[in-house]
N, C-alpha and C positions, 0 to 999 in steps of 0.2 A: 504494500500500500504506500502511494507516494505523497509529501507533504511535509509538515512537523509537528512536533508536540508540544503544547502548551502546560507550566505546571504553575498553576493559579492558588498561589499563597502568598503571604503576607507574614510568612516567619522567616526573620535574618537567621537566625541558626541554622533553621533548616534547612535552606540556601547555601548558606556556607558549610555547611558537612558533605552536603552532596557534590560537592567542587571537590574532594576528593575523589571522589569515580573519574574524573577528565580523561579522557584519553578518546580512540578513534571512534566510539561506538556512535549511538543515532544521537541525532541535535536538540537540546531538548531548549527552547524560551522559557523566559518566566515573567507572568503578571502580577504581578501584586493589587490590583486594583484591576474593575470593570474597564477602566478608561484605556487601560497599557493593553486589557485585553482583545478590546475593539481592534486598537492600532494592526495587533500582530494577525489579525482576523482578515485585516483590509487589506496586507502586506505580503502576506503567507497565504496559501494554502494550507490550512489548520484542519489535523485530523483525527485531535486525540486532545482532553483535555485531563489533567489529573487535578484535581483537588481536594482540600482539608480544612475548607473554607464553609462550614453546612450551615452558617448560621444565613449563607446566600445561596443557600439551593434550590430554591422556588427561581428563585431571576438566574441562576446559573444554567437551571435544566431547559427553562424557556428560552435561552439565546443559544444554546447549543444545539436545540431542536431546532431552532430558526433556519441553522446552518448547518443541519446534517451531520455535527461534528460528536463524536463518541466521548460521553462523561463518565470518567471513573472516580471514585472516593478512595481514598487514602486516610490512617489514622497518624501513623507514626513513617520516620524512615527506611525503617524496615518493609514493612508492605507495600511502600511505595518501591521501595527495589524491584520487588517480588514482579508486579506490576509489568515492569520493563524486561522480566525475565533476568536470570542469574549471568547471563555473560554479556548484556546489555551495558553501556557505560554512559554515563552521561557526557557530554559536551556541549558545554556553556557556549553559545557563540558572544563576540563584543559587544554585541544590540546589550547583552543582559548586562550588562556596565548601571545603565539606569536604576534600575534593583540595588546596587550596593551602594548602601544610601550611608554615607559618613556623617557621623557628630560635629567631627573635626572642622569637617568643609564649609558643612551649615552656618561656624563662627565663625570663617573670614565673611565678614558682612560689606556688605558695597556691589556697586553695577559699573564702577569707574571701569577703563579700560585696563588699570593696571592691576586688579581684583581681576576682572576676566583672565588678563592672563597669567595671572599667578594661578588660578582654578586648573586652566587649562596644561598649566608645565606641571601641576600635580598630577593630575590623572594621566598626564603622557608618563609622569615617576613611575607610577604607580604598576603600570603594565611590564616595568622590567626590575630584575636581580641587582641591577649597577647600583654602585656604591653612586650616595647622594652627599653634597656640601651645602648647606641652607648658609646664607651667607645675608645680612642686614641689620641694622642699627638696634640697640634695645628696643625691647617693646613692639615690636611690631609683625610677632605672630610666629617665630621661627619653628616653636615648640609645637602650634597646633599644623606647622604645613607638615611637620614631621608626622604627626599622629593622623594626618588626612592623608598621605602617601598609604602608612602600613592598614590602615581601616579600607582602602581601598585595593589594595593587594589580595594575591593569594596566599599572605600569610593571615590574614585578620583574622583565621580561625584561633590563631593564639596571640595569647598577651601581648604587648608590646612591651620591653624592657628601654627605661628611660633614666638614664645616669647623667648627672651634672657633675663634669669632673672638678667645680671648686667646693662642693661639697663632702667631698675625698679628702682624707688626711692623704698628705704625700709619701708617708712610711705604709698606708695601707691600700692605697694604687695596687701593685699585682695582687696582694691575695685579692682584692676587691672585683679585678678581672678575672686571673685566673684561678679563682679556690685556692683553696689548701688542704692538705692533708692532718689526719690528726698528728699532735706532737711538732709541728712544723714552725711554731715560733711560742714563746710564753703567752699562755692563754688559749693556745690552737687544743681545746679541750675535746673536739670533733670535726670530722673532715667536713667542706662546707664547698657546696660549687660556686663557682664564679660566676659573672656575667656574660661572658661566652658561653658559657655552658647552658647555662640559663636562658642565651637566646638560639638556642637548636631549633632551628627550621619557623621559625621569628624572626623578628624586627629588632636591633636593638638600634636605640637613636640616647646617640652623645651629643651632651650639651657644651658650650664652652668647649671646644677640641682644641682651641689656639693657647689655651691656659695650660694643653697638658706638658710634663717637663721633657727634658731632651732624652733620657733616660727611658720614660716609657713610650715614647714615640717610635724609639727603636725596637722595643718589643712590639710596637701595635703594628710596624710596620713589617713584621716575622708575622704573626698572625696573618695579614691580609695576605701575605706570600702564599702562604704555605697551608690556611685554616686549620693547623694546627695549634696546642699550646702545651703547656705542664703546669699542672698547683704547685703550688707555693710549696716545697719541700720533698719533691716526689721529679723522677727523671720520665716516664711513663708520661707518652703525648697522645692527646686524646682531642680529635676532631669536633667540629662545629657548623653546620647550616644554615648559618646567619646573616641577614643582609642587614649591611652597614649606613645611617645617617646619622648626618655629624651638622653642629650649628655652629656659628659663631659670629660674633661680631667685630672681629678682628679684621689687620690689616695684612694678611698672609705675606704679600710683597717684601712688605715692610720688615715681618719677622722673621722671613727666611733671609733676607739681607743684614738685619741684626745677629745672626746665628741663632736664633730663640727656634725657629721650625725648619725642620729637615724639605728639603723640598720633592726629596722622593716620596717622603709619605705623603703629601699634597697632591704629587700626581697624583694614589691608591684612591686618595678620598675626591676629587674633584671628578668624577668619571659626569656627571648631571648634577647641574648648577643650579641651585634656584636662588634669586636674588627677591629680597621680600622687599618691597617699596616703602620709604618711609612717608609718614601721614601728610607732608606736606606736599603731597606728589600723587596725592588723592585725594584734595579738600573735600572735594564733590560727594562723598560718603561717610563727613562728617555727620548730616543728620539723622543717615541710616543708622552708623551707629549709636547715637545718639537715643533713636527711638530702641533700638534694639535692647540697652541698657535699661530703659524704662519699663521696657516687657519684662528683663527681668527682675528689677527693683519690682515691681507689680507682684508677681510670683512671689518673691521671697517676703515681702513685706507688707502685704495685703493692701496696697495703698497707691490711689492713684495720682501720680504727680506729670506736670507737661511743662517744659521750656516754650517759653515766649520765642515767637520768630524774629528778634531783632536778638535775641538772646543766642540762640542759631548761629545766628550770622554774623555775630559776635566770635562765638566759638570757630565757627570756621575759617577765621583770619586771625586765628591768634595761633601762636608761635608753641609748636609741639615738638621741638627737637631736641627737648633730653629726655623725652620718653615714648612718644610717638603715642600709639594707640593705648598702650598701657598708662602713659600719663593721663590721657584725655577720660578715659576710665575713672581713675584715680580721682581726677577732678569735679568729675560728676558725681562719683560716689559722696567725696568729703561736702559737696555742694546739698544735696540732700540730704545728709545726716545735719548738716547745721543752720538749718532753716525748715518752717514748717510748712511753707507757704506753697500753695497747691499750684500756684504758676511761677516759675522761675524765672530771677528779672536777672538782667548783667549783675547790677550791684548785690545779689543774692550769692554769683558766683565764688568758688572758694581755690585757686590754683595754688 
C-alpha cells in the first residue's frame, strides 16, 4: 500500500523515545494537533493514522472516514511498535522538526531580524554532532541558545549537562571532568564519574571556556582528540558520546595572543559559531520582551501591572550595554518590586 503514516499525538516523550527506532524502515509524520494534521493530509497521500489521543475520537474517526484513511489506537509504546510490526523502524523525516517544540527557543523573545536569525543558526546546530562556540557579550542569552540547540537534537532524550567553569575550584577541574577513583586524593571516600562520563551520548554545554587554565585546556584538548579520558587516580581510559558547547564572552584573538588560550583547542571548539547579538542591535524587541516579563511577573505574582508607552520608548533608547537583556530584566524586575502602581511611568523606573 502506497503513501505514509501519520502518528497523531501530542506526547514529547513519546516522540522522543520513538527517535530511537530511526533507521531505513517506513516514514512515519507526526501531528500533534488537528491543524498539522490537515496540513500533512493536503500534502501526503495519508494512509494510516495511529493514535492515543481518544479524548478526540469522535472528530478523529469523522475526518479519517472523510478521507478513507485507516484509524488505529494505540495505549503505550509498546503497542504502538506492535502496530508497525516487529522489524518495522521508524523514520522521522525533517517536516517533523515542527513537533520538537523547545522551552529554550520559546525564551529568545523578538521578530527582529537578528532573533530570526539567531532561531535559524540554532536549528541549522541542532541537526549536527559538531562541536559548537556560542560566543557574545553578558546577558544576552548564551546559556539558553545552548539549551535550544541540545532540546532540539537527537540527544534531548537525555539530560543536558551544564558546567560553568568559574564555579570550579581550580584544584578540583579534572576530578570534576574526569571522576575519580576511590582513595585517589584525601576525601576520595568513593569513586565518582565525571562530567564526561556523565555526558554519554548527551549534551554537555560549558560555560565561561575562555576562563579555563592552560593546564586543563591541554587535557580538554586530548579528550576532543581522542574521546577518551582517565579518573583522577586510575591509568584505565574509558570513552565518551558526547557533543561539545562551549560559551563565552571572551576575546579569543586576544587570548590566544596573550598566551592565556591555546589556539589548537579553539580550532576543536569553533567547528559552528553562533554569535548572540547584543540588545542594542535589536531595540525593536524591547517591548516584546518587555510584555513577555509581565506575563511572567502575572504568573508568579498574581498581579496585573502594564508600562506606559512613552515608558517603552523610554526603555528602548536607553543604554543596555553592561548587561544587555539580562540587565533590562533586572530593571524591570527591581522597577516592580519598588513601586505599587499599576501603570509604570519613567520616573517609576529603577536601573
Amino acid at each position: 500500500m502506497s503513501g505514509v503514516s501519520v502518528l497523531f499525538t501530542n506526547d514529547t516523550m513519546l516522540i522522543r523515545s520513538l527517535r530511537d527506532f530511526q533507521g531505513d524502515g517506513r516514514e512515519v509524520y507526526v501531528a500533534p494537533d488537528f491543524k498539522s494534521l490537515k496540513k500533512l493530509c493536503e500534502k501526503y497521500e495519508v494512509r494510516a493514522i495511529y493514535s492515543n489521543l481518544r479524548e478526540r475520537a469522535f472528530d478523529l474517526r469523522k475526518f479519517a472516514e472523510s478521507k478513507s484513511i485507516l484509524l488505529q489506537y494505540f495505549s503505550d509504546r509498546i503497542e504502538l511498535r506492535e502496530l508497525f510490526g516487529a522489524r518495522q523502524i521508524f523514520k522521522f523525516a525533517e517536516e517533523n522538526n515542527f513537533c520538537r517544540k523547545s522551552e529554550s527557543l520559546s525564551k529568545l523573545v523578538g521578530s527582529s531580524v537578528a532573533i530570526q536569525k539567531l532561531r535559524q543558526e540554532i536549528r541549522q546546530a541542532a541537526k549536527r554532532n559538531s562541536n559548537v562556540l556560542i560566543v557574545g557579550e553578558s546577558g544576552t542569552g548564551k546559556e539558553l541558545v545552548a539549551r535550544a540547540i541540545h532540546e532540539l537534537s537527537e540527544r534531548a532524550r537525555h539530560k543536558l549537562v551544564s558546567v560553568n567553569i568559574n564555579e570550579i575550584p581550580p584544584s578540583l577541574f579534572e576530578a570534576s571532568f574526569f571522576g575519580y577513583v576511590k582513595g585517589a586524593f584525601t576525601g576520595a571516600d568513593s569513586a565518582h564519574e565525571g562530567y564526561f562520563a556523565e555526558a554519554d551520548e548527551t549534551t554537555i554545554f560549558i560555560d565561561e571556556i575562555g576562563d579555563l587554565s592552560l593546564d586543563m585546556q591541554a587535557k580538554l584538548l586530548r579528550v576532543l582528540q581522542f574521546r577518551e579520558f582517565a579518573k583522577v587516580g586510575s591509568t584505565v581510559l574509558q570513552k565518551s558520546n558526547f557533543r561539545l558547547i562551549c560559551a563565552s564572552n571572551a576575546n579569543f584573538h586576544q587570548l590566544i595572543h596573550d598566551g592565556k588560550f591555546k589556539n589548537d583547542l579553539l580550532q576543536r571548539l569553533d567547528i559552528l559559531r553562533i554569535n548572540t547579538p547584543p540588545l542594542r542591535n535589536h531595540r525593536s524587541d524591547i517591548p516584546a520582551l518587555i510584555r513577555s516579563f509581565l506575563k511572567e511577573n502575572e504568573a508568579k505574582n498574581q498581579e496585573k501591572r502594564k508600562f506606559k508607552p512613552e515608558t517603552i520608548d523610554f526603555l528602548k533608547n536607553s543604554n543596555w550595554n553592561r548587561g544587555n537583556v539580562r540587565q533590562l530584566e533586572a530593571c524591570l524586575e527591581r522597577t516592580l518590586a519598588m513601586t505599587d502602581n499599576e501603570e509604570i511611568s519613567i520616573k517609576d523606573l529603577r536601573f
